[in-house]
C-alpha positions in Angstrom: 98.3 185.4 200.1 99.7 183.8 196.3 101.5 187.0 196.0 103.2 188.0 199.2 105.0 184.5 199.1 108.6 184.6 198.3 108.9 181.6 195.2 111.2 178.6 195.1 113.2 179.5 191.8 116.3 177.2 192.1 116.8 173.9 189.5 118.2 171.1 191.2 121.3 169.5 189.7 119.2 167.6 186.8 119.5 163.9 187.3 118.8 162.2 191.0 122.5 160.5 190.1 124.2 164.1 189.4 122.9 165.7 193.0 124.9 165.9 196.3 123.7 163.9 199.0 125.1 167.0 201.2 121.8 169.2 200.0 123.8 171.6 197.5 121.8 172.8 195.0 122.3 174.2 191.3 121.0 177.4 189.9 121.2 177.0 185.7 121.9 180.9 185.7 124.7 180.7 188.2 127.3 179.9 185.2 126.1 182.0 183.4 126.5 185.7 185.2 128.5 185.1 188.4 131.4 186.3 186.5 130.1 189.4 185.1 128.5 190.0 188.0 131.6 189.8 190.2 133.5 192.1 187.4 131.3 195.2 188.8 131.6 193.9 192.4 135.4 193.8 192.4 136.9 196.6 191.7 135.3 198.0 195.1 136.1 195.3 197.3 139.4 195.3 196.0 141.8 195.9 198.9 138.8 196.0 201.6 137.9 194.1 204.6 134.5 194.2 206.2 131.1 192.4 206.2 129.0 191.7 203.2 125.3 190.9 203.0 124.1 188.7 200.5 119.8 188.4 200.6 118.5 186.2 198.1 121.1 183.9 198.6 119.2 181.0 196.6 121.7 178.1 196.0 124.2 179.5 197.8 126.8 179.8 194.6 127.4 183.3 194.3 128.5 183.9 198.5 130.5 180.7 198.3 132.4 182.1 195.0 132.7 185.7 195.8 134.2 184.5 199.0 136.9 182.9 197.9 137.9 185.6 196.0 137.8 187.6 198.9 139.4 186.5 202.2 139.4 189.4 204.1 135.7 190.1 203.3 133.0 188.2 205.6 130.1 187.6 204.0 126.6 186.9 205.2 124.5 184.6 203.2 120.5 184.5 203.9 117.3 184.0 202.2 113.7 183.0 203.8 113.3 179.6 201.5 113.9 176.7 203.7 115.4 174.5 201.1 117.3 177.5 199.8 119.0 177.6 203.4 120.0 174.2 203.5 121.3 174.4 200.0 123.7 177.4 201.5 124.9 175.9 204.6 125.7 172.9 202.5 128.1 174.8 200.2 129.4 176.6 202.9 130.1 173.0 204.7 131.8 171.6 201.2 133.5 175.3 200.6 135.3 175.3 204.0 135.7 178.7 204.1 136.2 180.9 207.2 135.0 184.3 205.9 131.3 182.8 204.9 129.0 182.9 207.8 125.8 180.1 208.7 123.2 181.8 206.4 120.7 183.7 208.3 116.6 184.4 207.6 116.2 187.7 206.0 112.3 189.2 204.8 113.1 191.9 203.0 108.9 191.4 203.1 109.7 192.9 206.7 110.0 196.5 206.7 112.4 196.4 210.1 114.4 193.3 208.5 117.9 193.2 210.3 120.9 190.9 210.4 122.8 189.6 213.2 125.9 191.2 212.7 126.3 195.2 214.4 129.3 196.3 212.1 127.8 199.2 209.1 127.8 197.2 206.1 130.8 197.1 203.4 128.1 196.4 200.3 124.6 194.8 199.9 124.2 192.5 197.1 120.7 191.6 195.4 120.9 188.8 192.5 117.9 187.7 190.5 115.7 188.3 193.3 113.3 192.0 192.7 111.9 190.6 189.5 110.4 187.5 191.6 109.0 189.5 194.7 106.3 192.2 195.3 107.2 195.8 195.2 107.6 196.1 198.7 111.0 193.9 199.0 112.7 196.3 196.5 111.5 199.2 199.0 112.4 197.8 201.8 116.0 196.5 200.9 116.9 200.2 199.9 115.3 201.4 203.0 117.5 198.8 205.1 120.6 199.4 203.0 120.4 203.0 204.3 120.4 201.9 208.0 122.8 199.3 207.2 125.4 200.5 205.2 128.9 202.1 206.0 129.4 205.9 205.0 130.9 204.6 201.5 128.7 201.5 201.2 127.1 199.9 198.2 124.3 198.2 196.7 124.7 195.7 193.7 121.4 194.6 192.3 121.7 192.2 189.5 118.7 191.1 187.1 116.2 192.5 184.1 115.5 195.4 184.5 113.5 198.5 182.4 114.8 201.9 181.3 112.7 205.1 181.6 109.5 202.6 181.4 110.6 201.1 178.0 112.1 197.1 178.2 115.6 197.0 176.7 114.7 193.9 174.6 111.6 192.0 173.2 112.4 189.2 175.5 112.6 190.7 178.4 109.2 192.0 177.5 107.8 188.6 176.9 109.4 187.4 180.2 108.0 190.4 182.4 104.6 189.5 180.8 105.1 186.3 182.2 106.4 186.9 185.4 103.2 189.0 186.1 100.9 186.5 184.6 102.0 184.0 187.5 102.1 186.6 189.7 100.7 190.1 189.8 102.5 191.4 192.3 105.8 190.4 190.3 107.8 192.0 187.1 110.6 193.3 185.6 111.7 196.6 187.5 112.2 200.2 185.8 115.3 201.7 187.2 113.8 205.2 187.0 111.1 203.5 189.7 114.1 202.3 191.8 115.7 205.8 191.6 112.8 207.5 193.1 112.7 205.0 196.0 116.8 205.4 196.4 116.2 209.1 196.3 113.8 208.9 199.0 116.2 206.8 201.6 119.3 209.2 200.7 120.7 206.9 197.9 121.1 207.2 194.4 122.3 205.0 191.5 126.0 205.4 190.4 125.7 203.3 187.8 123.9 201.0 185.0 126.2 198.1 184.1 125.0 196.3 181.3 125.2 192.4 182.1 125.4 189.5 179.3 121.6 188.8 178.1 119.9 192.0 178.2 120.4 192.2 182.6 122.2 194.9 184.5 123.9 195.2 187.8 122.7 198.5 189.2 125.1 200.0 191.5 123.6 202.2 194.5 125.3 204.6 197.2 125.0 207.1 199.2 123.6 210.1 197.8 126.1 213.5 198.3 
């Protein structure tokens, strides 16, 4: 069914010259909030080791970059597009880097979805992806995250979202209008909605970072 497919929202670099023969693709938004993004990230992984999942990996950008930063940190790309795990493994190939792993197939469309590493999870992190999916995936990554994660784990989920049912600009109005005219089963989020789900798998959010052009990066742990 139209609205239990996950979509294909990456840009290829924009002329056939300008793209890698090595299947590396470019996501427009990836200049434009990996560094804010990674300024809430950070501080936490700052002087920690341990394994970070990244689902909704798209191009590949963000792992590959947040890596580097991070060498003692392993982090586990995935995503179900096929063309969005070839993208990965090619940046991983061109990055070199031995603390990002092959990128592995996770449907958070899958209430049961696991990973192939056993280690509790250091963090979770969710970019652009709950806008573009049916309600179920933002269910089921908070319901995984609280099998997954480590006593002092976290969630980062980064995109649009809605505050107590109200949109926090006109445009993000006109863009969640769009988003569900493609696709019902899409739209922009209300946090107050993703704090009732939290609640229910023994998370809460911590925080509401606000995020260059009108986005957040909500920040979720362990409730108590």
């Amino acid at each position: 069914m139209r609205n239990e497919r996950m979509p294909d929202f990456v840009v290829e670099f924009g002329k056939d010259e300008e793209r890698p023969a090595d299947g590396r693709l470019h996501g427009p938004a990836f200049a434009r909030n990996h560094a804010p993004i990674w300024s809430v990230i950070a501080p936490f992984l700052a002087g920690r080791a341990g394994d970070v999942l990244e689902v909704g990996s798209g191009t590949g950008q963000h792992v590959v970059d947040y890596a580097r930063r991070t060498p003692a940190v392993t982090w586990w790309p995935s995503d179900t597009n096929p063309k969005h795990l070839a993208s990965i493994a090619a940046w991983r190939a061109h990055a070199k880097l031995g603390n990002v792993q092959a990128p592995a197939r996770v449907d958070l469309l899958v209430a049961d979805w696991d990973l192939p590493v056993d280690n509790p999870l250091l963090a979770i992190v969710c970019i652009n992806v709950l806008h573009i999916s049916p309600w179920r995936v933002t269910e089921n990554l908070l319901a995984g995250a609280a099998r997954r994660l480590g006593p002092d784990g976290r969630v980062f989920i980064y995109g649009p979202f809605m505050r107590d049912s109200a949109h926090t600009a006109p445009s993000n109005a006109a863009f969640d209008a769009s988003l569900r005219a493609e696709n019902a089963a899409w739209g922009v989020r209300d946090t107050r909605e993703i704090a009732a789900v939290a609640e229910r798998c023994g998370l809460r959010i911590a925080e509401v970072a606000p995020m260059p052009r009108d986005n957040f990066t909500l920040v979720i742990e362990r409730a108590g």
